[in-house]
BATOR-228712 format. One record per residue (C-alpha): residue in three letters; x, y, z; residue number from 1; chain. Coordinates in Angstrom, 1 decimal, decimal comma, always signed. Layout:
BEGIN
(node 'ALA' (X Y Z) NUM 'A') ...
END
This chain:
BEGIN
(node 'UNK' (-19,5 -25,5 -2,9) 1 'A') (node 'UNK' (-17,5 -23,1 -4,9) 2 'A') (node 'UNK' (-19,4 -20,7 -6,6) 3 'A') (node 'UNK' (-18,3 -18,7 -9,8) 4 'A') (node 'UNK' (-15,6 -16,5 -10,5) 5 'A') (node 'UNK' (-13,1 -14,8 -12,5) 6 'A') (node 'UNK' (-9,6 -14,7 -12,2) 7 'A') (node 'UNK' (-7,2 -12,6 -13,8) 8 'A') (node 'UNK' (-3,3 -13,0 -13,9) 9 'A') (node 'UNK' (-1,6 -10,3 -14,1) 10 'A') (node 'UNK' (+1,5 -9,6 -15,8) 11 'A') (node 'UNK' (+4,3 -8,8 -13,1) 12 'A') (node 'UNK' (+8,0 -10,5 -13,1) 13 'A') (node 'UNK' (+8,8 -10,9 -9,4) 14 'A') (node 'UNK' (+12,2 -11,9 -8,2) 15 'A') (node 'UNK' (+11,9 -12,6 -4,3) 16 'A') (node 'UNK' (+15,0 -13,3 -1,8) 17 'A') (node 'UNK' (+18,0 -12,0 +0,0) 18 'A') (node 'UNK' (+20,9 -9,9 -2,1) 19 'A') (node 'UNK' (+18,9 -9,9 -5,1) 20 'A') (node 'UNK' (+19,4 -6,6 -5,5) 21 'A') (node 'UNK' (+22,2 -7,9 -7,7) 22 'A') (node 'UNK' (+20,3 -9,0 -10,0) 23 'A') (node 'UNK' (+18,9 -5,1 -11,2) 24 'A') (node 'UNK' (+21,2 -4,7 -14,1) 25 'A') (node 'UNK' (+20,3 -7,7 -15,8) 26 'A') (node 'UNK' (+16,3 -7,2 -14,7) 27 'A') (node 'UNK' (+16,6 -3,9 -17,0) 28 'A') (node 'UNK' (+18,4 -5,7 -19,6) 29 'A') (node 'UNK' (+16,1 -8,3 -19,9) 30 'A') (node 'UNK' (+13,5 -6,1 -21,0) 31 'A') (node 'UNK' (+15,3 -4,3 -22,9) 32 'A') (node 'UNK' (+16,4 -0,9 -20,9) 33 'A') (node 'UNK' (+19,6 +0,9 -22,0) 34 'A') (node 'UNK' (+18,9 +4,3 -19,9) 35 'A') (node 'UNK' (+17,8 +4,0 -16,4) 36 'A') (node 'UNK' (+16,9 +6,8 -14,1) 37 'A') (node 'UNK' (+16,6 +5,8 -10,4) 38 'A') (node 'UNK' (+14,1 +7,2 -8,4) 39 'A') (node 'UNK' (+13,9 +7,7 -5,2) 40 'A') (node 'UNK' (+12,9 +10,4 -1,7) 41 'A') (node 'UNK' (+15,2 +12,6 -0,5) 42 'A') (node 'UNK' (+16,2 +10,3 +2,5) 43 'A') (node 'UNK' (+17,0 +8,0 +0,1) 44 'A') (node 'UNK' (+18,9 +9,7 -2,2) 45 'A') (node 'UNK' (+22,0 +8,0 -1,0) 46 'A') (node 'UNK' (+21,0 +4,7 -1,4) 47 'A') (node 'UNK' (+19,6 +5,1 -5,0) 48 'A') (node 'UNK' (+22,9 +6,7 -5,9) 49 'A') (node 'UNK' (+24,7 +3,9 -4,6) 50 'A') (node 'UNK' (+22,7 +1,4 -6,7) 51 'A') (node 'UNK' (+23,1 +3,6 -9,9) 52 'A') (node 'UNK' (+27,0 +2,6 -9,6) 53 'A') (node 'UNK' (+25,8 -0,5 -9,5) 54 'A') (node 'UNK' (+24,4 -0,6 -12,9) 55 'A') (node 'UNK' (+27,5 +0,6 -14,6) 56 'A') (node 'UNK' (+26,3 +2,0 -18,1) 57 'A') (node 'UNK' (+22,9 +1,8 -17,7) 58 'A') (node 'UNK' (+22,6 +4,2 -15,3) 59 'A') (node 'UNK' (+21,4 +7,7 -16,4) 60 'A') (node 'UNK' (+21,0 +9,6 -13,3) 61 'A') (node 'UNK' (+18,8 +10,2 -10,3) 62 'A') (node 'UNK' (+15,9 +11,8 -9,5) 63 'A') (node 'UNK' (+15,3 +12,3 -6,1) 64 'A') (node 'UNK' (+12,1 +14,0 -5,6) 65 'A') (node 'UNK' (+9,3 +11,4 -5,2) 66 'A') (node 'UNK' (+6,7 +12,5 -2,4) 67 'A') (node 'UNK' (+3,5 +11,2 -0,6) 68 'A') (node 'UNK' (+0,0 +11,0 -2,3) 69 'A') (node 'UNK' (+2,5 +11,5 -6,0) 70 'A') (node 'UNK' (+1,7 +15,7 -6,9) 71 'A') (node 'UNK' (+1,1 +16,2 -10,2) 72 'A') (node 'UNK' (+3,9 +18,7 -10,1) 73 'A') (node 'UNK' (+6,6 +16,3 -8,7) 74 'A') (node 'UNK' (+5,8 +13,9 -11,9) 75 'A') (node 'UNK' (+6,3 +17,3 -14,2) 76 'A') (node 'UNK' (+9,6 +17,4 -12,4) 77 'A') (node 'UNK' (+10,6 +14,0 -12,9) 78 'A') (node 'UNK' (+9,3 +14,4 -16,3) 79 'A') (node 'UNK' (+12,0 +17,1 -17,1) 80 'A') (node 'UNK' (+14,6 +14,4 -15,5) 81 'A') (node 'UNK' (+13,5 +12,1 -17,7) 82 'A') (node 'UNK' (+14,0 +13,6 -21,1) 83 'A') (node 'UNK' (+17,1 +15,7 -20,0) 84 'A') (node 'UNK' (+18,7 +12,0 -18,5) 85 'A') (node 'UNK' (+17,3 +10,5 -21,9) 86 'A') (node 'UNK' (+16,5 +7,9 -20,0) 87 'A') (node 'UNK' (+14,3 +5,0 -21,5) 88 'A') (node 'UNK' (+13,3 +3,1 -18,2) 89 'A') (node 'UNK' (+12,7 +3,7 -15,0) 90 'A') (node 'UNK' (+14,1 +2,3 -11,1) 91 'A') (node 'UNK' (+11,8 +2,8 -8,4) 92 'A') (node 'UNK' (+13,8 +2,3 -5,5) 93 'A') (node 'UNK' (+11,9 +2,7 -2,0) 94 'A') (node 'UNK' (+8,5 +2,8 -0,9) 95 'A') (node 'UNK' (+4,7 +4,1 -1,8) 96 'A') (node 'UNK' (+5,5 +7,5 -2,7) 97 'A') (node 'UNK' (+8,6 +6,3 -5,2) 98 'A') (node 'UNK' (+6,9 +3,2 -6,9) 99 'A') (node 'UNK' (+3,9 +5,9 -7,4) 100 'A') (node 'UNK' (+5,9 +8,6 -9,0) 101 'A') (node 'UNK' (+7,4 +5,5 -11,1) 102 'A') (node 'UNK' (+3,5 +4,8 -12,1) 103 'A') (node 'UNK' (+2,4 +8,0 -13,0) 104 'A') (node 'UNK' (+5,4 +8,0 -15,6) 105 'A') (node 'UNK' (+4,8 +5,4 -17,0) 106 'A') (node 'UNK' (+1,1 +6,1 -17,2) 107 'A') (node 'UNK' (+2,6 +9,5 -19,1) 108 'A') (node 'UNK' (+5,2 +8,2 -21,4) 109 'A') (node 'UNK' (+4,6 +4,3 -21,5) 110 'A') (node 'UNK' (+8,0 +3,5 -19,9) 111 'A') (node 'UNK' (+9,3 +0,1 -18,5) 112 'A') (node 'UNK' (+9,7 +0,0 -14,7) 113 'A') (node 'UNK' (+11,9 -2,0 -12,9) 114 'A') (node 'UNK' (+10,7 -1,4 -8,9) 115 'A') (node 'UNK' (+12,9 -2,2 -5,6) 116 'A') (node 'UNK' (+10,1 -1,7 -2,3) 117 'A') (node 'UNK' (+11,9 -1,0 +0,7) 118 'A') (node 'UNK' (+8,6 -1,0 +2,2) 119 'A') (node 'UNK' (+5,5 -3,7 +2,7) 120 'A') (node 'UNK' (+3,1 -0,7 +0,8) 121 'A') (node 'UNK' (+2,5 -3,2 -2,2) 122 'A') (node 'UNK' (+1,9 -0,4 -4,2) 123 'A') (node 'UNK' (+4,2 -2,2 -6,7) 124 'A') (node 'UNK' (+1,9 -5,2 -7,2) 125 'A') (node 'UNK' (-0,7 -3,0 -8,8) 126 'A') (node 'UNK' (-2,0 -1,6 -12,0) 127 'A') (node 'UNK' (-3,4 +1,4 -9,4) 128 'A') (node 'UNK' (-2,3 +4,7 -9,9) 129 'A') (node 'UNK' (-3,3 +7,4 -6,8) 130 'A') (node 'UNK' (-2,3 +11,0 -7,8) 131 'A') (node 'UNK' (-3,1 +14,4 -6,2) 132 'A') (node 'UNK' (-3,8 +18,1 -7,4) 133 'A') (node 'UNK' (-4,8 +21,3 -5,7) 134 'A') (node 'UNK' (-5,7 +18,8 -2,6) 135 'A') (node 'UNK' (-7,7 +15,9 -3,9) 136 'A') (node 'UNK' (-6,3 +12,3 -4,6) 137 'A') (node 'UNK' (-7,7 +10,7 -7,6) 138 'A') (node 'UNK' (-7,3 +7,0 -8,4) 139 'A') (node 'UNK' (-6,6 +5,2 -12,0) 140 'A') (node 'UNK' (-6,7 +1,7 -12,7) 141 'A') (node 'UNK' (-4,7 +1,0 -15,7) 142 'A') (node 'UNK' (-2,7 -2,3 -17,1) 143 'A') (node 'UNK' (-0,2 +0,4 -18,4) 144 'A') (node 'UNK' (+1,4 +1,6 -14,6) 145 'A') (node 'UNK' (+2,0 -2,3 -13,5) 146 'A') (node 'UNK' (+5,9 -2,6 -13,2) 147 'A') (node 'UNK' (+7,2 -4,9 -15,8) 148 'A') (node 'UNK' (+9,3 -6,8 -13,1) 149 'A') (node 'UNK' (+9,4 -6,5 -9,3) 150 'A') (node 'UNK' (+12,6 -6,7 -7,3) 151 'A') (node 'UNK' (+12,1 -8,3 -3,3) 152 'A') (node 'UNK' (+15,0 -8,1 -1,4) 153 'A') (node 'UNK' (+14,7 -9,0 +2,3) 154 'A') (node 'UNK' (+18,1 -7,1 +3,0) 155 'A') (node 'UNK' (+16,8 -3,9 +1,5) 156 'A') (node 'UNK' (+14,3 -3,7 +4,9) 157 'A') (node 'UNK' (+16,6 -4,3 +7,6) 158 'A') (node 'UNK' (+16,6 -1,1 +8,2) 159 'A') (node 'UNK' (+13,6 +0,2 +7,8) 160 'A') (node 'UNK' (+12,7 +1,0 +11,2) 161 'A') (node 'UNK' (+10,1 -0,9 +13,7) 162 'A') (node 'UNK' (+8,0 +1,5 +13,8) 163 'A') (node 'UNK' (+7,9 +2,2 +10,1) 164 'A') (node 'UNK' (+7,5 -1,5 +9,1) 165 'A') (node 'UNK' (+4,5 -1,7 +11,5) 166 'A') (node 'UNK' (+2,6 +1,4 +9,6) 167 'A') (node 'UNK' (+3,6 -0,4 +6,4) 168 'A') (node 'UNK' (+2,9 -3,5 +7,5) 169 'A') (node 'UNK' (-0,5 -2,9 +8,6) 170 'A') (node 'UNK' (-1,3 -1,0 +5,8) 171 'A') (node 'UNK' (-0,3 -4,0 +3,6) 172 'A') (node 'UNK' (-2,8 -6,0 +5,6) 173 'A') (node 'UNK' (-6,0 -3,5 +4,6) 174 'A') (node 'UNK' (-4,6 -4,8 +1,5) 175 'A') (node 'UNK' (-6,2 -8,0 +2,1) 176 'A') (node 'UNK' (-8,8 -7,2 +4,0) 177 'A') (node 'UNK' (-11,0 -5,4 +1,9) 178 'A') (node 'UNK' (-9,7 -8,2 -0,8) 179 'A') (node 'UNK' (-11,7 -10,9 +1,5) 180 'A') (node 'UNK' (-14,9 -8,9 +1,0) 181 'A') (node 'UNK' (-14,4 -7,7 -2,2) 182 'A') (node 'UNK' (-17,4 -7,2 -4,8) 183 'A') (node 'UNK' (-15,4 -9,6 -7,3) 184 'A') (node 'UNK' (-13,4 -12,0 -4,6) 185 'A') (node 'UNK' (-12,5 -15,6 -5,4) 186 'A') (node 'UNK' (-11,3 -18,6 -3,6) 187 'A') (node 'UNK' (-7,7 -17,8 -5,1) 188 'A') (node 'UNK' (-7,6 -14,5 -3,1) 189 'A') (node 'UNK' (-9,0 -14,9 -0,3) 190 'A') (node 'UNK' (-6,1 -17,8 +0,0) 191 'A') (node 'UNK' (-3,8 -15,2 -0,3) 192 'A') (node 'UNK' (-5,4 -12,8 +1,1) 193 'A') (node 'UNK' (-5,5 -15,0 +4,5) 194 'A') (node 'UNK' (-2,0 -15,9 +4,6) 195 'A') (node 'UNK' (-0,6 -12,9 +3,9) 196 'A') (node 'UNK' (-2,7 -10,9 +7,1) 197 'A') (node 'UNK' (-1,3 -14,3 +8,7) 198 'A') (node 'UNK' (+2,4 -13,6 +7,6) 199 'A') (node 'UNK' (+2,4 -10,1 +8,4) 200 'A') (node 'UNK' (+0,2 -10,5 +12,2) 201 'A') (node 'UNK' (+2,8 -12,9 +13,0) 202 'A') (node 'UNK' (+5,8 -11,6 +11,7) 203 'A') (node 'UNK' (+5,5 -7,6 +12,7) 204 'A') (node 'UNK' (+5,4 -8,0 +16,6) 205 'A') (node 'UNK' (+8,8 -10,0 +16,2) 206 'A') (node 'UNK' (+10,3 -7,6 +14,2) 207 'A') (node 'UNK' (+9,0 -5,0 +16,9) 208 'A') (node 'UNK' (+11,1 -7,0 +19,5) 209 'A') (node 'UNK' (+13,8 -8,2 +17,7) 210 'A') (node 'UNK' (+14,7 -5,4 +14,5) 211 'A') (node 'UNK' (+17,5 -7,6 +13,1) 212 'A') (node 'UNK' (+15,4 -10,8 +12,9) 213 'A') (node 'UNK' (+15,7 -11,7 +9,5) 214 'A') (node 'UNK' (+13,2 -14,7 +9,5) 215 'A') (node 'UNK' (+10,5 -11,9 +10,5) 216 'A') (node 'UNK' (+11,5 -9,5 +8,4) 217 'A') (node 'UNK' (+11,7 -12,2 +5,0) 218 'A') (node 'UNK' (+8,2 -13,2 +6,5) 219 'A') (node 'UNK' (+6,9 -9,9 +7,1) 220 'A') (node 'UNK' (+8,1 -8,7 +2,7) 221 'A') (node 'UNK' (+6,3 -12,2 +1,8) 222 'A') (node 'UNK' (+2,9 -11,2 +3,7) 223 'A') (node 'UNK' (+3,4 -8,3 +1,9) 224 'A') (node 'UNK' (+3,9 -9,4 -1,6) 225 'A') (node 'UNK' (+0,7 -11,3 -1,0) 226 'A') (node 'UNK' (-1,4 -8,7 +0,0) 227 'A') (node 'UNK' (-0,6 -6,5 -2,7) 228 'A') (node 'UNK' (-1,4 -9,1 -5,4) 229 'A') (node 'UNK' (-4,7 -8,9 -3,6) 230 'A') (node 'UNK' (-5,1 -5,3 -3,7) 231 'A') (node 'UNK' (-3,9 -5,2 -7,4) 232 'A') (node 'UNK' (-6,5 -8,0 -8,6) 233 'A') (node 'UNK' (-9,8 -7,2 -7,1) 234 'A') (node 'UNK' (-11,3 -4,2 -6,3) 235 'A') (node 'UNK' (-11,6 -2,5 -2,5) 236 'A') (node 'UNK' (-14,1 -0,6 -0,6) 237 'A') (node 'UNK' (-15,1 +1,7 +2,1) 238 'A') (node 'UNK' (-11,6 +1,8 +4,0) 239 'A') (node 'UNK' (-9,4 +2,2 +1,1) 240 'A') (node 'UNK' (-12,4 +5,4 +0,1) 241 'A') (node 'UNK' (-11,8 +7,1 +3,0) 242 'A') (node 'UNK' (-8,1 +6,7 +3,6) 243 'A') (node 'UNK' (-7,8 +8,1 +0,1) 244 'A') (node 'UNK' (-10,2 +11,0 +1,1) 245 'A') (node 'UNK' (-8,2 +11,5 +4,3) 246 'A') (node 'UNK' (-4,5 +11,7 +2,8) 247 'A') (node 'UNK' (-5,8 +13,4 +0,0) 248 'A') (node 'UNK' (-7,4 +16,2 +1,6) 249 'A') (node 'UNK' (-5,5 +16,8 +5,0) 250 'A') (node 'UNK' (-2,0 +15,7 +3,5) 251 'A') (node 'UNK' (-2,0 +12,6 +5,8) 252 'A') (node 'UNK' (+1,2 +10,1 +6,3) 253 'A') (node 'UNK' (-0,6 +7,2 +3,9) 254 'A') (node 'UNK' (+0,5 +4,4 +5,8) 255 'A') (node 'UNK' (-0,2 +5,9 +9,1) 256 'A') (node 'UNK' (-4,0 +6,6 +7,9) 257 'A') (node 'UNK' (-4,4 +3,5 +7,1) 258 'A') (node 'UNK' (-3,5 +1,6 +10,0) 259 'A') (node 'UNK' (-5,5 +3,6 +12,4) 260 'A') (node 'UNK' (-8,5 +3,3 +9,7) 261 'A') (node 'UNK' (-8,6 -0,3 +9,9) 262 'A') (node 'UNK' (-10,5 -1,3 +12,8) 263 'A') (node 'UNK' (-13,1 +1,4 +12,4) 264 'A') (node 'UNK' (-13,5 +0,6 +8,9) 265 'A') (node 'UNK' (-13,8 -3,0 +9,5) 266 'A') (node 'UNK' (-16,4 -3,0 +11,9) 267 'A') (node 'UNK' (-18,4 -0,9 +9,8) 268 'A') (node 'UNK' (-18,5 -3,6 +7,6) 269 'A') (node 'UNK' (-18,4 -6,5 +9,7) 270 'A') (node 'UNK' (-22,2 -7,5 +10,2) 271 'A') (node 'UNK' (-22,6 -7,8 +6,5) 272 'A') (node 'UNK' (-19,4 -9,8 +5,7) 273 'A') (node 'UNK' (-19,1 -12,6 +8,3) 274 'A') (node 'UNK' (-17,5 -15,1 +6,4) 275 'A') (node 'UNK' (-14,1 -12,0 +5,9) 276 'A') (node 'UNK' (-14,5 -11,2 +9,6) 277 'A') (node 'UNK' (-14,3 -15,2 +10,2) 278 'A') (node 'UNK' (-10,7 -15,5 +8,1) 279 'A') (node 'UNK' (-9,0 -12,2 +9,6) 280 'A') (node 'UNK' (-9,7 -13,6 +13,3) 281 'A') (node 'UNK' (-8,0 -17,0 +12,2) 282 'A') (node 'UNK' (-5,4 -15,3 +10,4) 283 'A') (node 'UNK' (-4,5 -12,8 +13,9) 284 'A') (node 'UNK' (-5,6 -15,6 +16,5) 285 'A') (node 'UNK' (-8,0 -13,3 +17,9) 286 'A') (node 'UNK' (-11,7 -14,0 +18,6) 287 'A') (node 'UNK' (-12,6 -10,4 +17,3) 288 'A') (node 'UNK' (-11,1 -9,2 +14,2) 289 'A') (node 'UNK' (-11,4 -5,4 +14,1) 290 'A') (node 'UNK' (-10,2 -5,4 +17,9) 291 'A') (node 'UNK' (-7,7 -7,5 +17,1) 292 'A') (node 'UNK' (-6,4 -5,6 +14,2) 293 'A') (node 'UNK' (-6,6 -2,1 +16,8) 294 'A') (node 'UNK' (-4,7 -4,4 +19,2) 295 'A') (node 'UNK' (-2,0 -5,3 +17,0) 296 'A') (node 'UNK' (-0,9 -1,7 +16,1) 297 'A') (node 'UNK' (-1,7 -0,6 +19,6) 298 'A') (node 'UNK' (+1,0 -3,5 +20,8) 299 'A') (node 'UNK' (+3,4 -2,0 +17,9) 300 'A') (node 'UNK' (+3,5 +1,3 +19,1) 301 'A') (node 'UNK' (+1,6 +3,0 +16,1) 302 'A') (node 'UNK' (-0,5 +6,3 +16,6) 303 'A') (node 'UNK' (-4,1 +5,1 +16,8) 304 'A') (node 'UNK' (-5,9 +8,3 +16,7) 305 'A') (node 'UNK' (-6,0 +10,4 +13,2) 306 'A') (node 'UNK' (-5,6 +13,8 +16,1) 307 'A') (node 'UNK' (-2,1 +12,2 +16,3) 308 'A') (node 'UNK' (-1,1 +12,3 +12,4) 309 'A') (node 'UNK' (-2,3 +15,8 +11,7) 310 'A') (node 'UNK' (-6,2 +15,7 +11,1) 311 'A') (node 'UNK' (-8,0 +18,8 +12,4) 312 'A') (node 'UNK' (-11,6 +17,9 +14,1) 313 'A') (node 'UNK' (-12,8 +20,2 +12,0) 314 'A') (node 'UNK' (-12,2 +17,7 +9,5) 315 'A') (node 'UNK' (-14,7 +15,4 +10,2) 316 'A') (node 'UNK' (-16,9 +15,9 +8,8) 317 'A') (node 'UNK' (-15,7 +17,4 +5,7) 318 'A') (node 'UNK' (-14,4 +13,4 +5,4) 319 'A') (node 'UNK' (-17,9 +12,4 +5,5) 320 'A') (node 'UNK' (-19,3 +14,3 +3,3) 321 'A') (node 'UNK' (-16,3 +13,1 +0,7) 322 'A') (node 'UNK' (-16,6 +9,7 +1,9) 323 'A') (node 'UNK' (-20,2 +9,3 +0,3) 324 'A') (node 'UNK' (-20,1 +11,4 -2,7) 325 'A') (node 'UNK' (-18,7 +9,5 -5,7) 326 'A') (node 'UNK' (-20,5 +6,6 -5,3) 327 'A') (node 'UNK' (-18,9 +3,1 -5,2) 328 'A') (node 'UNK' (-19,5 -0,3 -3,8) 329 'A') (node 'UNK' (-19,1 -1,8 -0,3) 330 'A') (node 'UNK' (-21,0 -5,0 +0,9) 331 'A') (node 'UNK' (-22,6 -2,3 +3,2) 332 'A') (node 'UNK' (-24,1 +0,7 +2,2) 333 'A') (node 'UNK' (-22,7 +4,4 +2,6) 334 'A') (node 'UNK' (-24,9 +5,8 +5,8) 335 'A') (node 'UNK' (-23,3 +9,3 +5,7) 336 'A') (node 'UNK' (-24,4 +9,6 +10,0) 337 'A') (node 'UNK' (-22,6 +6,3 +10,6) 338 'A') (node 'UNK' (-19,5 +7,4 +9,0) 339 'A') (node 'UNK' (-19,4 +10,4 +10,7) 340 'A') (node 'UNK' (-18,8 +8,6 +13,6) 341 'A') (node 'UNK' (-16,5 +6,0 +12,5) 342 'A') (node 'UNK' (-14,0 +8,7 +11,4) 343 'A') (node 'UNK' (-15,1 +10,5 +14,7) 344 'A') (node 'UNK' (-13,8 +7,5 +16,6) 345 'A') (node 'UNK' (-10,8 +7,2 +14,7) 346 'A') (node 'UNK' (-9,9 +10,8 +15,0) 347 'A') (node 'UNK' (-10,0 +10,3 +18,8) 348 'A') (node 'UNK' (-8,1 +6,8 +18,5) 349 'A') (node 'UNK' (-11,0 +5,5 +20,7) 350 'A') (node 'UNK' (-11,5 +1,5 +20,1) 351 'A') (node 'UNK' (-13,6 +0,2 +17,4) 352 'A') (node 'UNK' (-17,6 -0,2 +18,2) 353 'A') (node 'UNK' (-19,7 -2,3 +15,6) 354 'A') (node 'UNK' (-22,4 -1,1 +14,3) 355 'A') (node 'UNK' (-25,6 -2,1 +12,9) 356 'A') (node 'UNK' (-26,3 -1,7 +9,0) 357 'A') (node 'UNK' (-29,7 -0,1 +8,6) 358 'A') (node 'UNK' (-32,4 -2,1 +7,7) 359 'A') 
END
């Protein structure tokens, strides 16, 4: 029997294929932009440049600045870009970092956003805004930072590099994760939220083996877009917490954090969410879920211990203590000594244990 729920659209233009990059000059002109200033990171600089000429008039300039975990003093910097370009809409051509930097100007200024991922971070499919000063990421949840229109083109992650598409793709599957065992799930997520860990478990070890496979890598931006309508549309829990708190504080790759998270963060949760752990071992074809998902990235060739990424032991439990102040929900509660030793573990890149919730 389904139970009750709420659902909520939300208001996002997407335009999914292969060479629809073509299609960004008349995205911006269909809502209205006459100015545009591309964003973009330093590495790719050249690309957004190259996509500028592309829009002919409507291009204002460049601003090629956007970092991890978005500073507060990069968006000050793209700020002064913005009103010296004139510019009266913005391109967010890349990955997490760029679509952020697009959010948190918008969030400032109420700009349009046109945004081109050339990652699976699904940052774009959210009304989600993470920001950091003096060390500590923050998060907002506001209509006013969801792109107006969403640009997926398959070419455009070709080249983004095995190893880099299995971080992001990973990372796009927390997405879903958390979305199965969300405090305000329904039947329409958890769809998507299973076939989009189904895409991406299938599609990433092919693109491992085969970079060029297009197939994969069309499947693997599809998983993608599905998880980050999940992350966008309900609310997440104890492992998007602590990656926040790790990046945050120990200026952690994001979507490296999260894929060696995963596991340990699952498994924290899985003996109060069996019904989650039940969909994520049919979407992987595994018979445990949180193994499975440390298997995966393990068989891809990603860094499985948090040592490996930067984060000093002394850390640990300085993460702890983070992890459970600020309280917020997870279908298990925050037991500070148990979390101690699930970043412990994943600090070490040991396997994931379960746990038992205290009675």
């Amino acid at each position: 029997m389904i139970g009750s729920f709420t659902f909520e659209n939300l208001p996002c233009r997407v335009v999914f294929g292969s060479g629809t990059l073509s299609v960004a000059k008349a995205e911006i002109e269909r809502f209205g932009g006459k100015r545009a200033l591309v964003l973009t990171t330093p590495q790719q600089e050249a690309q957004g440049k190259h996509l500028g000429a592309a829009l002919g008039p409507l291009y204002a300039g460049i601003f090629s600045g956007a970092t991890m975990h978005t500073p507060v003093e990069v968006t000050e910097q793209a700020l002064t870009a913005m009103k010296s370009y004139e510019a009266d809409c913005v391109v967010s051509l890349g990955g997490g970092s760029t679509t952020g930097l697009g959010k948190a100007l918008a969030l400032r200024t109420g700009i349009n956003q046109l945004c081109i991922p050339t990652t699976y971070a699904g940052s774009e499919m959210t009304p989600i805004l993470g920001e950091t000063k003096a060390g500590l990421k923050t998060t907002v949840r506001d209509p006013a930072v969801l792109p107006e229109t969403v640009i997926y083109d398959v070419d455009l992650t070709l080249t983004l590099p095995a190893g880099l598409a299995a971080t992001s793709g990973i990372n796009a599957i927390a997405h879903a994760v958390e979305a199965l065992y969300a405090r305000d799930t329904n039947p329409v997520i958890s769809l998507m939220a299973e076939e989009g860990i189904r895409a991406l478990a299938g599609a990433l070890p092919a693109i491992a083996a085969k970079p060029e496979d297009r197939a994969a890598r069309s499947e693997a931006l599809y998983g993608a877009w599905l998880c980050g309508v999940c992350l966008g549309t309900v609310g997440m829990a104890l492992h998007h917490k602590l990656c926040h708190t790790l990046g945050g504080t120990f200026d952690l790759p994001h979507a490296e954090t999260h894929t060696i998270v995963l596991p340990h963060a699952l498994t924290y949760n899985a003996p109060t969410v069996p019904e989650a752990m039940a969909r994520i071992s049919r979407a992987t074809g595994t018979a445990d879920a949180a193994q499975g998902l440390y298997d995966l990235a393990k068989r891809l060739g990603a860094k499985l211990a948090l040592r490996d990424i930067g984060m000093p032991e002394a850390g640990i439990d300085k993460a702890a203590d983070l992890a459970v102040t600020n309280a917020y929900w997870n279908p298990r509660p925050l037991e500070r000594n148990a979390i101690r030793d699930l970043i412990a573990r994943a600090w070490a890149g040991d396997p994931p244990v379960t746990t038992k919730a205290a009675a």
